[in-house]
C-alpha positions in Angstrom: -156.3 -122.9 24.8 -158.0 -120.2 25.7 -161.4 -120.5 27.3 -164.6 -117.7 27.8 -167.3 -117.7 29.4 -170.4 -115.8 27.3 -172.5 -113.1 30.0 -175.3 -115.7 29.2 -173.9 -118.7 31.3 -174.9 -116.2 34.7 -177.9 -115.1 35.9 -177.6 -111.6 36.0 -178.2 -109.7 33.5 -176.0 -106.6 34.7 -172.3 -105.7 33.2 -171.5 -105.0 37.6 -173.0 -108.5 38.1 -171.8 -110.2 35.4 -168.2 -109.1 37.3 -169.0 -109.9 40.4 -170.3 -113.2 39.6 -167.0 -114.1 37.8 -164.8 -113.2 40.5 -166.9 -115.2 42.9 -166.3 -118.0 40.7 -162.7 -117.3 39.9 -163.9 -117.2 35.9 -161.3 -114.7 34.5 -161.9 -114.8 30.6 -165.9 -113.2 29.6 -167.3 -112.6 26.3 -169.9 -109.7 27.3 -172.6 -110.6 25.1 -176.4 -109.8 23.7 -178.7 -109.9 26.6 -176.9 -107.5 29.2 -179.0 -104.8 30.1 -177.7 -100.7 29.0 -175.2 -99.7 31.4 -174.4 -95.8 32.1 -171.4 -96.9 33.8 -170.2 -99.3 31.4 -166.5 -97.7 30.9 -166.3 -97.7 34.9 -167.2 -100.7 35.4 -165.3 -102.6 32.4 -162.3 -101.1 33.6 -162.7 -101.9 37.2 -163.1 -105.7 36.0 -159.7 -105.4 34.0 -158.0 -104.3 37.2 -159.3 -107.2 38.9 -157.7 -109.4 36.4 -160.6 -110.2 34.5 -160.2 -110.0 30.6 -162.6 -109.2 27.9 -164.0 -109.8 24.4 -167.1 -107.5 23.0 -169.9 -109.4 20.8 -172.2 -109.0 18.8 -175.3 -106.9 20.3 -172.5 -105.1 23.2 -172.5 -102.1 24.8 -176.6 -102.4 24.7 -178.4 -99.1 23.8 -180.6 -97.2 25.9 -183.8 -97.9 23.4 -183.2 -101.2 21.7 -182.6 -101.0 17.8 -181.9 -104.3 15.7 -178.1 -104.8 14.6 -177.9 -106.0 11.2 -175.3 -105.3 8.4 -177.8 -105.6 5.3 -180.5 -103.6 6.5 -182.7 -102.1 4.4 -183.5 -98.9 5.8 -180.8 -95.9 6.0 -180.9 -95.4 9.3 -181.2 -99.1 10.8 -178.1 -99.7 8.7 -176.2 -96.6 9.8 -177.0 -97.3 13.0 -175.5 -100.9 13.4 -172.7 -99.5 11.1 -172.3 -96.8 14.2 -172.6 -99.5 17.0 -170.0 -102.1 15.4 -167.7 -98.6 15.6 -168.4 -98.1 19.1 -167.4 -102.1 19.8 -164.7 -102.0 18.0 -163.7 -99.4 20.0 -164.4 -100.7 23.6 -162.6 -103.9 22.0 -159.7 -101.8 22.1 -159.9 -100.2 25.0 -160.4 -104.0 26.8 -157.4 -105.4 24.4 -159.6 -108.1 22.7 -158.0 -109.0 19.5 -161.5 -109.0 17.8 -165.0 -108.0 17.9 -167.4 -110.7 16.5 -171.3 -109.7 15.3 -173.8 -111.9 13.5 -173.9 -112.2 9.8 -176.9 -110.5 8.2 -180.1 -111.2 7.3 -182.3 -110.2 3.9 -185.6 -109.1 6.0 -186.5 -106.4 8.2 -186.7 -107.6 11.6 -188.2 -105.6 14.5 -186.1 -105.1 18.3 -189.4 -107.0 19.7 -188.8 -110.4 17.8 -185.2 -110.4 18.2 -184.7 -114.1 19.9 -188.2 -115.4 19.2 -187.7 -117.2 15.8 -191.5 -118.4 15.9 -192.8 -114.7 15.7 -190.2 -113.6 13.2 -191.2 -116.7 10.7 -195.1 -115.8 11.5 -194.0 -111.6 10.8 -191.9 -112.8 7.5 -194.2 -115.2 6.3 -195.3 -113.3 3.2 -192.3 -110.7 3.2 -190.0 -111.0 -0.5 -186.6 -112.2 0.5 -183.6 -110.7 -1.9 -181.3 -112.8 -0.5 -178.3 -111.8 -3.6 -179.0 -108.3 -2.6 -178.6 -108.9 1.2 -175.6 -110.6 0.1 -174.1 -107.9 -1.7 -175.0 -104.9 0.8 -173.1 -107.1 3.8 -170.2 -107.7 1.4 -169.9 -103.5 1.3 -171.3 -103.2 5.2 -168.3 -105.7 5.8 -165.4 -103.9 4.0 -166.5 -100.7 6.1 -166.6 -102.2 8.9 -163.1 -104.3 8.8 -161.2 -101.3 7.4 -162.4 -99.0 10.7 -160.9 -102.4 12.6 -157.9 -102.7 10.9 -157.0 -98.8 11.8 -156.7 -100.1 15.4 -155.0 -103.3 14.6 -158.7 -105.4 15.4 -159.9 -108.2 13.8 -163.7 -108.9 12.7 -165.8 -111.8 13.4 -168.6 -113.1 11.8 -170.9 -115.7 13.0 -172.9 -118.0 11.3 -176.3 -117.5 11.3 -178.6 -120.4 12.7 -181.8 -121.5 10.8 -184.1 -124.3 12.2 -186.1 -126.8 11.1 -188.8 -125.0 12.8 -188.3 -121.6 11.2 -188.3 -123.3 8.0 -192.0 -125.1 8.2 -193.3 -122.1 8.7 -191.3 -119.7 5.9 -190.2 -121.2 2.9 -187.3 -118.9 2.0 -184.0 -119.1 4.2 -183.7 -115.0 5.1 -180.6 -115.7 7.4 -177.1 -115.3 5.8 -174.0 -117.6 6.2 -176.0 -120.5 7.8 -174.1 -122.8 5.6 -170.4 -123.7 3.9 -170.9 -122.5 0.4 -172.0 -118.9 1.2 -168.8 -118.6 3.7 -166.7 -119.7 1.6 -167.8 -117.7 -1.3 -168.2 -114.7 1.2 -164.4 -115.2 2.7 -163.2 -115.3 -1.1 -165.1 -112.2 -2.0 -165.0 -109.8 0.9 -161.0 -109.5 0.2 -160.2 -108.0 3.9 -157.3 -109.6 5.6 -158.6 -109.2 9.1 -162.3 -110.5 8.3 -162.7 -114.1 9.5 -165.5 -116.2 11.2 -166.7 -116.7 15.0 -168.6 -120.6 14.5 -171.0 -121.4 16.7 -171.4 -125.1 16.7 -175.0 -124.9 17.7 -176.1 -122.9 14.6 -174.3 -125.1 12.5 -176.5 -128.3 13.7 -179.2 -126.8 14.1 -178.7 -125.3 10.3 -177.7 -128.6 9.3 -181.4 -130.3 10.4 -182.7 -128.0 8.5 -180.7 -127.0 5.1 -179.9 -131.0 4.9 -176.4 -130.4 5.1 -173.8 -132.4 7.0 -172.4 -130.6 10.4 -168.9 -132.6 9.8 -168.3 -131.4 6.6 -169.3 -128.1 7.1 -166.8 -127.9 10.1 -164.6 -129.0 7.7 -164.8 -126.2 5.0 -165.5 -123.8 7.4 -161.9 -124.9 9.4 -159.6 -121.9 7.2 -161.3 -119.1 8.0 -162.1 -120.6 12.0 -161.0 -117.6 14.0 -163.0 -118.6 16.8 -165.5 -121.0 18.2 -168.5 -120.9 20.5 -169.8 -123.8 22.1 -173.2 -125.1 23.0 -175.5 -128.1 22.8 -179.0 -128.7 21.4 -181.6 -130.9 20.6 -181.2 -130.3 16.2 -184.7 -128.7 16.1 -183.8 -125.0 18.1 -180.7 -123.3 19.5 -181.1 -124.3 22.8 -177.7 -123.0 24.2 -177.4 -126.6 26.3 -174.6 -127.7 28.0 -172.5 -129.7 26.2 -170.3 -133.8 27.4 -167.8 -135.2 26.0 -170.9 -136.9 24.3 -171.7 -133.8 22.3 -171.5 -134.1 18.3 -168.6 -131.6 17.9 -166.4 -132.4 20.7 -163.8 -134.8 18.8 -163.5 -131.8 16.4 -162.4 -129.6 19.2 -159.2 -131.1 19.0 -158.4 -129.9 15.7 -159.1 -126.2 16.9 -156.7 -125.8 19.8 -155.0 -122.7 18.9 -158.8 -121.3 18.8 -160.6 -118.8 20.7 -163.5 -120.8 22.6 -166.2 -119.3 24.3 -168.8 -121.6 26.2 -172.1 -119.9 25.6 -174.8 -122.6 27.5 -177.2 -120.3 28.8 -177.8 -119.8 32.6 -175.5 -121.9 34.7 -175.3 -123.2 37.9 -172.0 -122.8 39.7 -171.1 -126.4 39.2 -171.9 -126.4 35.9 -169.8 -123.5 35.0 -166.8 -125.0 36.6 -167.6 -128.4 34.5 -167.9 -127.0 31.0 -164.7 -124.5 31.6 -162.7 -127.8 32.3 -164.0 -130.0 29.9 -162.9 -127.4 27.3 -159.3 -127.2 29.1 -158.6 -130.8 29.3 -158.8 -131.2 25.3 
């Protein structure tokens, strides 16, 4: 099994310190994530962590822009969506050059979302309170945003990633209509059956799905179940149902007798803003399954 640690866990927000920090630790697997800061440097220093053994996968919201933008696949406006058309090139491409097999990126969403209320669900459901949400429409443009996107991939041999969206209970007192995509089993399975791209699976976060669960009224196991064909990928977290709280998980955790049944899986551990200790404890709880 093969086990990463997300650039959340440290407490640096730097691609330099993000490296240092693992080879303090001895961590040697990294998914450099959402939340780093713009690096000039980033091809020196990425490649200076690969000859120090280290070894890479690109997600999501990675390499970060000088000015930030929003990355979503069914935006609405030409240039939002030819942007993160543009930037899922550009990590496809450093997902290359670092020799992941994939580059994973949120699903979509059927609202337009400014950079400022990007991780603040409260303020995006107060901003999107009275916005119309085409959801079929959002559906349809990620469907052809998709296809693009996994046919540049499959030119370098790369798979794509999709991870399912997270809704909360929260969100939902406060906007009636669900503007996330693939928070829930039916709409990936329809998706994975319509998107007709070999290389195009999914990148589950456990978190969203119980979370998304809480809310939608759906149940976690089953959706874990469905979900289980088109599993390329897992990331792993805890919560309290209401928010994704990116928590350490226990052998406690809801999902962990499920990990069993995703060995051959890709697992990243994406608790936010670890301790030493608690790094070392998550990466060997996931190793001793």
């Amino acid at each position: 099994m093969t086990v990463y640690l997300s650039s959340g866990a440290f407490r640096v927000r730097t691609v330099a310190g993000v490296i240092a920090e693992a080879q303090r630790l001895g961590v040697t697997h990294i998914e450099l994530s959402s939340g780093l800061a713009h690096d000039p440097q980033l091809a020196e220093n990425v490649t200076a962590g690969m000859r120090a053994g280290l070894t890479f996968l690109i997600h999501n919201y990675f390499p970060a822009p000088l000015e930030p933008r929003v990355l979503n696949l069914t935006a609405s406006g030409d240039d939002d969506l030819a942007w993160s058309l543009d930037h899922c090139r550009r990590a496809l491409d450093l997902s290359l050059h670092v020799g992941g097999a994939f580059y994973s990126l949120h699903s979509g969403y059927a609202a337009n979302i400014k950079a400022a209320l990007l991780g603040r669900p409260d303020a995006q459901a107060a901003a999107l309170k009275d916005t119309h949400v085409d959801r079929e429409q959002a559906y349809q443009l990620m469907i052809r945003s998709v296809r693009e996107t996994a046919d540049y991939a499959a030119q370098h041999g790369l798979s794509l990633l999709l991870e399912n969206n997270v809704i909360s209970p929260v969100y939902l007192e406060k906007v009636p209509v669900n503007p996330l995509l693939m928070t829930d089993a039916d709409e990936i399975v329809r998706f994975m059956a319509e998107v007709d791209r070999p290389n195009v699976g999914f990148l589950i976060d456990v978190g969203h799905a119980r979370v998304s669960a809480a809310a939608l009224g759906f149940d976690p196991f089953a959706f874990m179940e469905r979900v289980a064909p088109f599993t390329r990928a897992l990331h792993i977290s805890d919560n309290n149902t209401r928010e994704d709280q990116n928590l350490p998980f226990t052998k406690d955790s809801w999902f962990f007798p499920l990990l069993k049944d995703f060995v051959g899986v890709p697992k990243v551990i994406e608790a936010y803003e670890l301790d030493d200790d608690t790094i070392h404890r998550q990466v060997d709880l996931l190793r001793a399954i």
